[in-house]
mmCIF file as Biopython writes it, N, C-alpha, C and O atoms, coordinates in Angstrom:
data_model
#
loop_
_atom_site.group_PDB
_atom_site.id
_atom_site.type_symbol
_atom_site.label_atom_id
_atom_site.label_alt_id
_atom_site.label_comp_id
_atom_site.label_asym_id
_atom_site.label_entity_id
_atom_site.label_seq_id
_atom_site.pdbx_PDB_ins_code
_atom_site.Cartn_x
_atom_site.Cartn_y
_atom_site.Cartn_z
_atom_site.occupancy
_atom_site.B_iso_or_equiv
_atom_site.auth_seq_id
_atom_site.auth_asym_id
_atom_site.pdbx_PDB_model_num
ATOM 1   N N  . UNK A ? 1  ? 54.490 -4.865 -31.178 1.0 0.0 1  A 1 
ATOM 2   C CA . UNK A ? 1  ? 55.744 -5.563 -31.165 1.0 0.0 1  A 1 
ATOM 3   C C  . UNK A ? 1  ? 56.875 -4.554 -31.040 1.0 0.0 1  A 1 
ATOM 4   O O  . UNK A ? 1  ? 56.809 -3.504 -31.679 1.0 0.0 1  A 1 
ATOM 5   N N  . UNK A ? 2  ? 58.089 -4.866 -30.112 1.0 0.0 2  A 1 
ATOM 6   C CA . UNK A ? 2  ? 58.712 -3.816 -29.951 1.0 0.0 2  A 1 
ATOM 7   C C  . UNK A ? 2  ? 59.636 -3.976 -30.856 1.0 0.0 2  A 1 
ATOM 8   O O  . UNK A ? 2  ? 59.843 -5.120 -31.260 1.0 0.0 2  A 1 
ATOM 9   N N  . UNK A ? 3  ? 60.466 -2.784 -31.425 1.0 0.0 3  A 1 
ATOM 10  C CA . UNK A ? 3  ? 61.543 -3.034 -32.100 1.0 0.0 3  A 1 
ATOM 11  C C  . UNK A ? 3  ? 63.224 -3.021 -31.778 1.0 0.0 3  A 1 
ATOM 12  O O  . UNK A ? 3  ? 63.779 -2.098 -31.182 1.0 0.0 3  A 1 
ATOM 13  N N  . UNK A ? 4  ? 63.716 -3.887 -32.147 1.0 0.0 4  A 1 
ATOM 14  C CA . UNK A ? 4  ? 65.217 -3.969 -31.563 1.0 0.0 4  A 1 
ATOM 15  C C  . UNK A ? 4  ? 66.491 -2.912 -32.242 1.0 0.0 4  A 1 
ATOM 16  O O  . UNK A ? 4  ? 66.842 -2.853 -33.421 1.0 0.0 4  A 1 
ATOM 17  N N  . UNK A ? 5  ? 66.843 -2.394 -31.463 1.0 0.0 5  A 1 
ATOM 18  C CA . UNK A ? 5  ? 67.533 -1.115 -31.523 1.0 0.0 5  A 1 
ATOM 19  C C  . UNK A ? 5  ? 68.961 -1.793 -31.442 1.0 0.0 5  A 1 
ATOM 20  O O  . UNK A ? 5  ? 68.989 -2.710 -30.621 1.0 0.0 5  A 1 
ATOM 21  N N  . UNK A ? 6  ? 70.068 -1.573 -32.056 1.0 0.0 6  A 1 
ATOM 22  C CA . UNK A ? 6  ? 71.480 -1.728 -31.750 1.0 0.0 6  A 1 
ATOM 23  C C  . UNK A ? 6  ? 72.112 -0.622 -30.421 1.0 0.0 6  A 1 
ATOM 24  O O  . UNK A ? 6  ? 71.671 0.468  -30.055 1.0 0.0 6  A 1 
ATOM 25  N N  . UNK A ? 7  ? 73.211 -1.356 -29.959 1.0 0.0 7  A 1 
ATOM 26  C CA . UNK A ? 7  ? 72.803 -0.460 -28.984 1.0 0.0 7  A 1 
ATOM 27  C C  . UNK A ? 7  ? 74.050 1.083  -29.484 1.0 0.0 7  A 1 
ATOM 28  O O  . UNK A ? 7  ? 74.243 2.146  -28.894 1.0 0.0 7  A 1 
ATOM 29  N N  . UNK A ? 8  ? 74.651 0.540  -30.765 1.0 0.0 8  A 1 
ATOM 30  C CA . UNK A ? 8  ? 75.543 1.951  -31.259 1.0 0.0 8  A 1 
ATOM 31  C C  . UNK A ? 8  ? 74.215 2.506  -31.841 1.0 0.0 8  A 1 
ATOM 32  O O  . UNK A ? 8  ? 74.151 3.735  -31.833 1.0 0.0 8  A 1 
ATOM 33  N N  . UNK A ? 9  ? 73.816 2.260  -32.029 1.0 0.0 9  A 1 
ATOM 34  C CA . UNK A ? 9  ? 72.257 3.117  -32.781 1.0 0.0 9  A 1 
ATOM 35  C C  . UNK A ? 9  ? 71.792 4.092  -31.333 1.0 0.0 9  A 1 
ATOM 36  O O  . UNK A ? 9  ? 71.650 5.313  -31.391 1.0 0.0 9  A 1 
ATOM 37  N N  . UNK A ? 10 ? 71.624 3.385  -30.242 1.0 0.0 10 A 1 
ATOM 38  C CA . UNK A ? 10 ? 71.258 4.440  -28.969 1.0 0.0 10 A 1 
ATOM 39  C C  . UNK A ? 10 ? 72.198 4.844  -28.895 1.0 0.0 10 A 1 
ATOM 40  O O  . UNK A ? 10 ? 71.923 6.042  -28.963 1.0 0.0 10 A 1 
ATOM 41  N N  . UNK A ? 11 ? 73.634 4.766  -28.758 1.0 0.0 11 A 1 
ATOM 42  C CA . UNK A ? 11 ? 74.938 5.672  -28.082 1.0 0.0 11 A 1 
ATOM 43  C C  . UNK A ? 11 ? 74.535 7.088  -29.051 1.0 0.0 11 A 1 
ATOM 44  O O  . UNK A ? 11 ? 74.469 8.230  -28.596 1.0 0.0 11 A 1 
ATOM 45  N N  . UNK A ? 12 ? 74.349 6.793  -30.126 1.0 0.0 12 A 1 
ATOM 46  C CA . UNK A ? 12 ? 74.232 7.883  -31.288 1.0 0.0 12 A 1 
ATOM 47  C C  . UNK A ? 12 ? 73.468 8.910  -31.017 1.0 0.0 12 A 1 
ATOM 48  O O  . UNK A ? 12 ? 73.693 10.109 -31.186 1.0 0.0 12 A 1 
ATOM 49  N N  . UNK A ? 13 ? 71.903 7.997  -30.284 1.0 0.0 13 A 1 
ATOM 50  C CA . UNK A ? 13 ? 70.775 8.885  -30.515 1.0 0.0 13 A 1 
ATOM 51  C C  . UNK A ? 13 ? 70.744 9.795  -28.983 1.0 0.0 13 A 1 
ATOM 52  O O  . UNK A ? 13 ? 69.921 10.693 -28.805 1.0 0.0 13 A 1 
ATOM 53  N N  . UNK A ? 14 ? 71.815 9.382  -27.898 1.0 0.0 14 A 1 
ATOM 54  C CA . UNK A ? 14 ? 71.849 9.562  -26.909 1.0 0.0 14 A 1 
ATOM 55  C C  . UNK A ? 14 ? 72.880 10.757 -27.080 1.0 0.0 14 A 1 
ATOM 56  O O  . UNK A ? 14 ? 72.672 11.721 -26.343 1.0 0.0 14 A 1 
ATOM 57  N N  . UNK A ? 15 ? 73.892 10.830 -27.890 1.0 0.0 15 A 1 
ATOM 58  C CA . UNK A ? 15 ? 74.780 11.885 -28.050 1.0 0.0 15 A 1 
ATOM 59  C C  . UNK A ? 15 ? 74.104 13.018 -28.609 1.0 0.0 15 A 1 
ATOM 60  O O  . UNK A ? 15 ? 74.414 14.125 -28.168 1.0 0.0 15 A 1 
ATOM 61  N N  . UNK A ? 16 ? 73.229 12.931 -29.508 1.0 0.0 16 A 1 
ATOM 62  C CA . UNK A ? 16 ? 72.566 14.104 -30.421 1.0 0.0 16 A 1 
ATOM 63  C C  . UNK A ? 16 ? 71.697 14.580 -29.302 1.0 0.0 16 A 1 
ATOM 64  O O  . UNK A ? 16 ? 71.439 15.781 -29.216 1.0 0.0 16 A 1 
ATOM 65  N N  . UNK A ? 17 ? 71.037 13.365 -28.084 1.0 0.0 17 A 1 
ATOM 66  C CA . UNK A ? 17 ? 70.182 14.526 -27.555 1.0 0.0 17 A 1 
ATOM 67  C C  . UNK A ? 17 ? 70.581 14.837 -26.112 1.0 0.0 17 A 1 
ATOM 68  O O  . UNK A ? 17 ? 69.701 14.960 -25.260 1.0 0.0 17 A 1 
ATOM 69  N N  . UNK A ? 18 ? 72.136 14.995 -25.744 1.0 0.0 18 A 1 
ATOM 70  C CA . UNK A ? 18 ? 72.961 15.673 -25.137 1.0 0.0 18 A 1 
ATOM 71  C C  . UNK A ? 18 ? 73.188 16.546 -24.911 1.0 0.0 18 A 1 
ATOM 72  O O  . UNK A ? 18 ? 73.242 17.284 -23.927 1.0 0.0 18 A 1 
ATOM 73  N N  . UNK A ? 19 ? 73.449 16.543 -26.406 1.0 0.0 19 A 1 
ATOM 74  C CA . UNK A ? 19 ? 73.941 17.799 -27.344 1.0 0.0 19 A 1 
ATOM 75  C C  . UNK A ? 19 ? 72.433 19.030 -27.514 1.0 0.0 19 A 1 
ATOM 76  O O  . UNK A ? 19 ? 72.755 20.212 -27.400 1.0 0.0 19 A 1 
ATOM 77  N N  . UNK A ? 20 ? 71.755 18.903 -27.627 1.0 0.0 20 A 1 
ATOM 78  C CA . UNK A ? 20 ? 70.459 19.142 -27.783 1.0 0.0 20 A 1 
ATOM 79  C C  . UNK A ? 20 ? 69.664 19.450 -26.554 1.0 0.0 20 A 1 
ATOM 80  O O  . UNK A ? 20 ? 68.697 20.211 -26.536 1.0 0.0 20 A 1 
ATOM 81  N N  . UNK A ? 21 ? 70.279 18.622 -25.248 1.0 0.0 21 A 1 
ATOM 82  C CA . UNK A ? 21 ? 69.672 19.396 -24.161 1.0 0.0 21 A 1 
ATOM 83  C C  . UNK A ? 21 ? 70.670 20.620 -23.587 1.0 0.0 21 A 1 
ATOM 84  O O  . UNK A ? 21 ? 70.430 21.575 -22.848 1.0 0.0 21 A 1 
ATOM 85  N N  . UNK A ? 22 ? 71.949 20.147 -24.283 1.0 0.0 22 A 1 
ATOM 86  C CA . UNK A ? 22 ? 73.032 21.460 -23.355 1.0 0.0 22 A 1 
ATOM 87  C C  . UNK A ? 22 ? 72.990 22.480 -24.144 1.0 0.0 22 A 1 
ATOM 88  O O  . UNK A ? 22 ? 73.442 23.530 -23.687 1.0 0.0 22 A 1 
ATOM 89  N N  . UNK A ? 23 ? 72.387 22.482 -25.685 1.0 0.0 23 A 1 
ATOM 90  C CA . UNK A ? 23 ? 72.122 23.693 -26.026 1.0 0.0 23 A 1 
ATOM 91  C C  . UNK A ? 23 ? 70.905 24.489 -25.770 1.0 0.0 23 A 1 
ATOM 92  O O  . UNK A ? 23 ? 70.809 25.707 -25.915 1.0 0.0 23 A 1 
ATOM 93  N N  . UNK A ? 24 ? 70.039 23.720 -25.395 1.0 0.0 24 A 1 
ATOM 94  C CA . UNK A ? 24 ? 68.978 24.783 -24.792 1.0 0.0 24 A 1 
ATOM 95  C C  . UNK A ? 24 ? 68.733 24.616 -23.128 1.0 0.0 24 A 1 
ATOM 96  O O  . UNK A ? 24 ? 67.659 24.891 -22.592 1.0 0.0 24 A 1 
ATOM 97  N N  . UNK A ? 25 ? 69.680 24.215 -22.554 1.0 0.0 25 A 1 
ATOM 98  C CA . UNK A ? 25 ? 70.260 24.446 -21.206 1.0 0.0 25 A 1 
ATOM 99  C C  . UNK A ? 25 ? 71.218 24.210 -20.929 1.0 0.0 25 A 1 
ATOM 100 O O  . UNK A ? 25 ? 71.700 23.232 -20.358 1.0 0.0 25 A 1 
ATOM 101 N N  . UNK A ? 26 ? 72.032 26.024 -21.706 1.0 0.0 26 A 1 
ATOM 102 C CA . UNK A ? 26 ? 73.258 25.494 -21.141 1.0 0.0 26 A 1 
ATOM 103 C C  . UNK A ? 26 ? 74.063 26.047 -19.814 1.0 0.0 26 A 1 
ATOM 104 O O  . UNK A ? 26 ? 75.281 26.222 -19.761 1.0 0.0 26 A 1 
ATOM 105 N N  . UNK A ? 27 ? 73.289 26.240 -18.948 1.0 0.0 27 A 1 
ATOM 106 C CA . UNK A ? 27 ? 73.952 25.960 -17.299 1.0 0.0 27 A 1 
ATOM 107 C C  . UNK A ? 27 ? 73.223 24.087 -16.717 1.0 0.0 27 A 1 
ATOM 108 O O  . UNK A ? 27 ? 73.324 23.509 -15.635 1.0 0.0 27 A 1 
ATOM 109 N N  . UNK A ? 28 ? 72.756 23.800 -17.612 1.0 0.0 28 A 1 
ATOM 110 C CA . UNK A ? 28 ? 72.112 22.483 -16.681 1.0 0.0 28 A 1 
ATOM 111 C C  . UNK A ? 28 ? 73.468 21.873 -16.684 1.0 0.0 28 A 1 
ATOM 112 O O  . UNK A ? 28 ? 74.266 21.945 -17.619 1.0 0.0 28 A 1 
ATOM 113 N N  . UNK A ? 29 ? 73.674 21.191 -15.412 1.0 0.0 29 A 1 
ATOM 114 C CA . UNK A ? 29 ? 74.603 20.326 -15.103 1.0 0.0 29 A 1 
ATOM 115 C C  . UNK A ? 29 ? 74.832 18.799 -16.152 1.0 0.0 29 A 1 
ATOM 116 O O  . UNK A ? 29 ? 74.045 17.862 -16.289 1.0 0.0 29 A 1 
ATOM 117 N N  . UNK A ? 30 ? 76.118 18.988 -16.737 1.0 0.0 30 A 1 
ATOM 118 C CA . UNK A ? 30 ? 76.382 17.916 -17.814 1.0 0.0 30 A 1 
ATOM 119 C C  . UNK A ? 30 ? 76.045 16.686 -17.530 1.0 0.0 30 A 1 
ATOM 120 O O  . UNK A ? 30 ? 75.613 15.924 -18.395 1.0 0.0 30 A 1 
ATOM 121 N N  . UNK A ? 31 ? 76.244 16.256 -15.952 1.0 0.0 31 A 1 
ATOM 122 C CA . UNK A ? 31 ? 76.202 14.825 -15.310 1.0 0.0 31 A 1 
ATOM 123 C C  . UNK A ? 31 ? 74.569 14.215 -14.664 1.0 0.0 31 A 1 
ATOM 124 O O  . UNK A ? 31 ? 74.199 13.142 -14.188 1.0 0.0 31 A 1 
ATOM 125 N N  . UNK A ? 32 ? 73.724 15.877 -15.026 1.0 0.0 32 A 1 
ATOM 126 C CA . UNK A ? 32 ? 72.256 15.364 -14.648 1.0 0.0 32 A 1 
ATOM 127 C C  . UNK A ? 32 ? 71.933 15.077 -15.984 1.0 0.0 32 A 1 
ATOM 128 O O  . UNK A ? 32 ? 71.173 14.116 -16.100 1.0 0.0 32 A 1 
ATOM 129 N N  . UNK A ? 33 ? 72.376 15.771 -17.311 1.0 0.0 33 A 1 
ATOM 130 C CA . UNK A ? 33 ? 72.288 15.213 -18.599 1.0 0.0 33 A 1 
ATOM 131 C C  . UNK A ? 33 ? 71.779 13.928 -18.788 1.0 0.0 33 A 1 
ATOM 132 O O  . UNK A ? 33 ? 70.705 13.334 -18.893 1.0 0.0 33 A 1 
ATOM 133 N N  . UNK A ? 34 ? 73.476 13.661 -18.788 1.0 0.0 34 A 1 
ATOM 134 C CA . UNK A ? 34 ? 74.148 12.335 -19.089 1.0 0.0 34 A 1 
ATOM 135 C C  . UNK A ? 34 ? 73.034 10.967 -18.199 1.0 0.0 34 A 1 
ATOM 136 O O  . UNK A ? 34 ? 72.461 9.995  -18.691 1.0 0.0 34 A 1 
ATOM 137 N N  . UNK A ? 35 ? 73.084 11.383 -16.990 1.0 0.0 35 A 1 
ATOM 138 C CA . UNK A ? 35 ? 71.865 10.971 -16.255 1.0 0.0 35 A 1 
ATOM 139 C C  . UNK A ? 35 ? 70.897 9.963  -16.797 1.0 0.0 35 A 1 
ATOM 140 O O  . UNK A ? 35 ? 70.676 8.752  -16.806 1.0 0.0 35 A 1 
ATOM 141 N N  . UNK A ? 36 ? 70.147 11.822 -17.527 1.0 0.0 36 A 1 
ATOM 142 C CA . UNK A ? 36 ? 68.876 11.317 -18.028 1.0 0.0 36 A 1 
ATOM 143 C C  . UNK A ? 36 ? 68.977 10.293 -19.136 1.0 0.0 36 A 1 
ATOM 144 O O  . UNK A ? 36 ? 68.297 9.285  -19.328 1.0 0.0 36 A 1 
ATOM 145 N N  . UNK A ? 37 ? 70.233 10.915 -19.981 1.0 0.0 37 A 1 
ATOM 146 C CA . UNK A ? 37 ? 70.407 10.137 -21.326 1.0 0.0 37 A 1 
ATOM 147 C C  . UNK A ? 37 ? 70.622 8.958  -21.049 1.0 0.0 37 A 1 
ATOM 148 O O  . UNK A ? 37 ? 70.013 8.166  -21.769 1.0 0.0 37 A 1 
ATOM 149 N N  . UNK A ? 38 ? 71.616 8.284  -19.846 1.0 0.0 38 A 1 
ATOM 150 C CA . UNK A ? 38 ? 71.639 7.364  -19.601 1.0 0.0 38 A 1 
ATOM 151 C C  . UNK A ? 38 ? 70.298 6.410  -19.376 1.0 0.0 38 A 1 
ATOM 152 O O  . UNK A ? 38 ? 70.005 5.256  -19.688 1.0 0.0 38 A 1 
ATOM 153 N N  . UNK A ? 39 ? 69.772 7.271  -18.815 1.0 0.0 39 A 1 
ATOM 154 C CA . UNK A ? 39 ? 68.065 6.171  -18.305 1.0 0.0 39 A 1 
ATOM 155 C C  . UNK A ? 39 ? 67.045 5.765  -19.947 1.0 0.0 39 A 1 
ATOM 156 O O  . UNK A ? 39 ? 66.519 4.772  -20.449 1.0 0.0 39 A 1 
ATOM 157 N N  . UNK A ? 40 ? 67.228 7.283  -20.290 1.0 0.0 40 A 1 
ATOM 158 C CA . UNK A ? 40 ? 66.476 7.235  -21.578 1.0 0.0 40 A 1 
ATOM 159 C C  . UNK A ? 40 ? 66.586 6.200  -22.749 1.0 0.0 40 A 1 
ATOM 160 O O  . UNK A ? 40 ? 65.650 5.604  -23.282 1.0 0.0 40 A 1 
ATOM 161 N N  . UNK A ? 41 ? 68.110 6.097  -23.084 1.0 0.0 41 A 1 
ATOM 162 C CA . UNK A ? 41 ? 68.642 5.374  -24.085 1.0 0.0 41 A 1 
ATOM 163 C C  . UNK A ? 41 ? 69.206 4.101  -23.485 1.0 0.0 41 A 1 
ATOM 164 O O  . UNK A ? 41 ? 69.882 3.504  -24.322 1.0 0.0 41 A 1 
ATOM 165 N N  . UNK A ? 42 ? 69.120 3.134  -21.632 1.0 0.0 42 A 1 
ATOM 166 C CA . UNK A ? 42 ? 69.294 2.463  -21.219 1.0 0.0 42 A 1 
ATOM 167 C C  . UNK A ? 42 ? 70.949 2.266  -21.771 1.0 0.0 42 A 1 
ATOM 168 O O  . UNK A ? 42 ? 71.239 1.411  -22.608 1.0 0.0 42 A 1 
ATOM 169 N N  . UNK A ? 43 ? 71.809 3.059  -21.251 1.0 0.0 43 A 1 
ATOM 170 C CA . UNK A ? 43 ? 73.193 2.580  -21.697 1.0 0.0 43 A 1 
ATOM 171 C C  . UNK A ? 43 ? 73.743 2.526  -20.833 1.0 0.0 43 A 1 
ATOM 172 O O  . UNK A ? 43 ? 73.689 3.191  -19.798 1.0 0.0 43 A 1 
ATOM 173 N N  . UNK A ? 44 ? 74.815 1.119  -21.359 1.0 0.0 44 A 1 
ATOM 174 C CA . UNK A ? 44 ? 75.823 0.841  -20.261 1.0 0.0 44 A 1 
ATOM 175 C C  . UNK A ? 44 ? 76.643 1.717  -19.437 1.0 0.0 44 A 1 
ATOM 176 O O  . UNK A ? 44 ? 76.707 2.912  -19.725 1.0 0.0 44 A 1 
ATOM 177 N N  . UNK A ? 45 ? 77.298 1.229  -18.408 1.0 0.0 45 A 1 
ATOM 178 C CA . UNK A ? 45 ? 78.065 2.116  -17.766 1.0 0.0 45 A 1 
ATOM 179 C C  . UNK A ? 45 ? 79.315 2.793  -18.520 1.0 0.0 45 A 1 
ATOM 180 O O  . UNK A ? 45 ? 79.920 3.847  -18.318 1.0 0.0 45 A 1 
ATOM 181 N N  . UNK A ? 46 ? 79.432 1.966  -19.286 1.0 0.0 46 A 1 
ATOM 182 C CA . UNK A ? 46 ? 81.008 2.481  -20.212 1.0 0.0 46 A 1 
ATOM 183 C C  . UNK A ? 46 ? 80.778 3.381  -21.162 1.0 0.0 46 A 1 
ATOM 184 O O  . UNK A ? 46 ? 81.624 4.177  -21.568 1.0 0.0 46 A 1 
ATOM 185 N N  . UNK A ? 47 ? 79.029 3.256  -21.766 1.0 0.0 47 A 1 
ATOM 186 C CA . UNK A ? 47 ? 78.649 3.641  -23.018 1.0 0.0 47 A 1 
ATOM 187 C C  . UNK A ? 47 ? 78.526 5.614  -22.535 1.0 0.0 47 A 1 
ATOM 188 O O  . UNK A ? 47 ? 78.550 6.657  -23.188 1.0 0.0 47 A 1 
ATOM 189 N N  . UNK A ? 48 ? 78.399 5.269  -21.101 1.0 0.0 48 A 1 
ATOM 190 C CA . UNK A ? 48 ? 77.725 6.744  -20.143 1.0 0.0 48 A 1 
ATOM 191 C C  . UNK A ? 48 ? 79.018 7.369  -20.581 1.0 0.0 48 A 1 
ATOM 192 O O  . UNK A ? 48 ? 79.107 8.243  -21.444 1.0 0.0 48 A 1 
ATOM 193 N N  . UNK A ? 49 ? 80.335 6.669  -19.687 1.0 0.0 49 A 1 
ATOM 194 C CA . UNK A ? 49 ? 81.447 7.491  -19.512 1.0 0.0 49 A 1 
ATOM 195 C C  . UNK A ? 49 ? 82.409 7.933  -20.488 1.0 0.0 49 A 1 
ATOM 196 O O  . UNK A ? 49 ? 83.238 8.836  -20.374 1.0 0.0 49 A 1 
ATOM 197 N N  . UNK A ? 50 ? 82.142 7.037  -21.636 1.0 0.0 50 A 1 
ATOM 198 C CA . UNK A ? 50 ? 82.440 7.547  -22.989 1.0 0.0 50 A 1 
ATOM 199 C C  . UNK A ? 50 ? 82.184 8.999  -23.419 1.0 0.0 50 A 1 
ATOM 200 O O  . UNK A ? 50 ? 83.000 9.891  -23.651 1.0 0.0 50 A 1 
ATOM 201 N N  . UNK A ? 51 ? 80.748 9.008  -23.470 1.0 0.0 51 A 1 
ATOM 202 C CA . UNK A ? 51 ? 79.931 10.218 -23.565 1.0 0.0 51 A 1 
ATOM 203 C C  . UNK A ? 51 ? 80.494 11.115 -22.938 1.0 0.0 51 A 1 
ATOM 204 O O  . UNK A ? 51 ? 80.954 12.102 -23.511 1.0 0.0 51 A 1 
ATOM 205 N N  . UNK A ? 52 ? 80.564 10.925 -21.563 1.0 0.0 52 A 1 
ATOM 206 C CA . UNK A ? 52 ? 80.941 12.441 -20.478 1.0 0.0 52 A 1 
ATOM 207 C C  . UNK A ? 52 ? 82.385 12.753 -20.868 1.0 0.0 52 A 1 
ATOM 208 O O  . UNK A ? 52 ? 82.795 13.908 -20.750 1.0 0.0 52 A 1 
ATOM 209 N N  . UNK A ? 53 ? 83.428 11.471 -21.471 1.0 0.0 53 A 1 
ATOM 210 C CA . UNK A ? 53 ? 84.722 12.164 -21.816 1.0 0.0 53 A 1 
ATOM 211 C C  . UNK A ? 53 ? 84.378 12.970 -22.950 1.0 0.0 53 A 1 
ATOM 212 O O  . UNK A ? 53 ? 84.618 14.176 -22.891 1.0 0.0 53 A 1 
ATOM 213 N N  . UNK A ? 54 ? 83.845 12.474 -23.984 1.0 0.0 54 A 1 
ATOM 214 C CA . UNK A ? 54 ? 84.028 13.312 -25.254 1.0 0.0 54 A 1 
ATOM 215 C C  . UNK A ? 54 ? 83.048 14.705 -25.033 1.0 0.0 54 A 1 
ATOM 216 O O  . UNK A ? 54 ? 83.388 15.587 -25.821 1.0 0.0 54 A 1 
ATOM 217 N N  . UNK A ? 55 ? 82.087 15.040 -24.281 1.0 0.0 55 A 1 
ATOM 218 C CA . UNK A ? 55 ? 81.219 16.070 -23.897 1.0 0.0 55 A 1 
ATOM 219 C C  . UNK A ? 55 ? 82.510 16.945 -23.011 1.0 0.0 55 A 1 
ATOM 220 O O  . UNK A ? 55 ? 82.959 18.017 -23.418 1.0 0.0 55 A 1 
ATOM 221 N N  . UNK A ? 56 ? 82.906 16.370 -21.953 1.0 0.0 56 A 1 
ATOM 222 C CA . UNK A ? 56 ? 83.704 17.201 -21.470 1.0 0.0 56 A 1 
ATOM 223 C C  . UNK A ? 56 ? 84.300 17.781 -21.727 1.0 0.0 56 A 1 
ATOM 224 O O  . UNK A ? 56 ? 84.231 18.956 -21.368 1.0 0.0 56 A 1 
ATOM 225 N N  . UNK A ? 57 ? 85.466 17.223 -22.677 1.0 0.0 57 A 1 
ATOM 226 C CA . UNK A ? 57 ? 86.345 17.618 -23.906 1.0 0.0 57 A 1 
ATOM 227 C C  . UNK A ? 57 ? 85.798 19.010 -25.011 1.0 0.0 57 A 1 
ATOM 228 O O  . UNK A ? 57 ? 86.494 19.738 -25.718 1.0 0.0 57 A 1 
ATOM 229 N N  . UNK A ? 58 ? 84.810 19.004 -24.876 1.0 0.0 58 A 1 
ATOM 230 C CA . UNK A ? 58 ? 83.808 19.764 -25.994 1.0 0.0 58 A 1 
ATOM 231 C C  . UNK A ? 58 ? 83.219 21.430 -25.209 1.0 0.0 58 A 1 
ATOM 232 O O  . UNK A ? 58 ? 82.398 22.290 -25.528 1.0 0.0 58 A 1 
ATOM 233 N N  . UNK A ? 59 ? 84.195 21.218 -24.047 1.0 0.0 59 A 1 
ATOM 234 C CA . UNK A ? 59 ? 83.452 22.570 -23.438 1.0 0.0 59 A 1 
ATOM 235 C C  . UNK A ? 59 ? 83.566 23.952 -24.327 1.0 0.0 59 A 1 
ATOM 236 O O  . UNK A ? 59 ? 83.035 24.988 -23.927 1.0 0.0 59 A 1 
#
């Protein structure tokens, strides 16, 4: 049975592992990241571009 996830519960778990791939690659491109995180944690389009502002911001 699968379990139901909120989806601020993925924005969360999608930021930590952002964060977590740009520190152990950090020349990988932020937007192939975000990408993956996007596919991984199935988030909306807004939930993506949220992310890439506050990551960007964080250089």
């Amino acid at each position: 049975m699968a379990t139901v996830v909120s989806q601020s519960e993925l924005v969360r778990k999608a930021a930590e592992y952002i964060n977590e791939q740009r520190n152990a690659h950090p020349t990988k491109d932020l937007h192939a990241i975000l990408d993956e995180a996007g596919m991984r944690f199935n988030l909306t389009p807004l939930d993506q571009a949220s992310l890439e502002r506050i990551f960007s911001e964080n250089k």
